[in-house]
Phi, psi and omega in degrees: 000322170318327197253348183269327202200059176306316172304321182305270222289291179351289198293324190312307186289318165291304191294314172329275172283022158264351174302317185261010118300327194284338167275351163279357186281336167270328036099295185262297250288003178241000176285161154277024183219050189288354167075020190299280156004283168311328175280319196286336174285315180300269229268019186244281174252054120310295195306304181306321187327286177315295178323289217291321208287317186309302165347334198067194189332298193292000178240029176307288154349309174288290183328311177293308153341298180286324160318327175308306193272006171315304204312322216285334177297320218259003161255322174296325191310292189291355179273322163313295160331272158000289178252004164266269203261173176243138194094205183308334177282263214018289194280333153344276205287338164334290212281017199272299195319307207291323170307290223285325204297345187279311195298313186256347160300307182302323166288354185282312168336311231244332155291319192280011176264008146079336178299001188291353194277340197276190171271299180315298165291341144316286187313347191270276194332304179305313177300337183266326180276013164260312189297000165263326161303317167284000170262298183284007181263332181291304197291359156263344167279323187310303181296322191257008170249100186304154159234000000 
């Protein structure tokens, strides 16, 4: 879907998550840590993120930017998570840590290890960074869906 129709998977991907940030951010507002700041940055360059991609080439440079700094939010965020609550946010902020560092370690990994030349490590490489995008979206589903 990336190579075909790139504007499509952005947006499908950006409206996910700020939908679901924008609900732990409603969500949290009555705990004692809402963490609010923090949801409001995430979904602030999610958003710029989409814009700079939409923008094309010449604002490709921003859009890889903002992709750069997630981390510095989805790591204080979810480490917050993390050692403030128990339970299902826990694991929120758990699967937040683990999701961003396996989606950008791992593909770094798997080029300077030459496996991106094969087919067979694209596919090891795609599987593992969806199954961690589906692990933390189930451990935010868990927190944003009464059961």
């Amino acid at each position: 879907m990336i190579s075909h129709i790139p504007i499509l998977n952005g947006l499908l991907n950006t409206a996910g998550m700020v939908v679901m940030y924008y609900a732990m951010l409603r969500g949290m507002k009555g705990l004692p840590h809402p963490l609010t700041a923090f949801w409001w940055i995430a979904i602030g360059m999610n958003l710029l993120g989409f814009v700079f991609f939409c923008l094309g080439e010449p604002a490709h440079g921003l859009s890889a930017t903002f992709a750069t700094l997630l981390p510095l939010i989805y790591l204080p965020l979810g480490i917050l998570l993390l050692v403030w609550y128990r339970g299902y946010l826990g694991n929120v902020g758990m699967w937040m840590i683990l999701r961003i560092l396996i989606v950008n370690l791992i593909p770094v990994l798997f080029y300077v290890t030459g496996l991106l030349e094969f087919r067979w490590g694209l596919i090891a490489m795609e599987i593992i960074t969806i199954s961690a995008d589906l692990l933390y979206a189930w451990a935010l589903r868990r927190v944003l869906v009464y059961q």
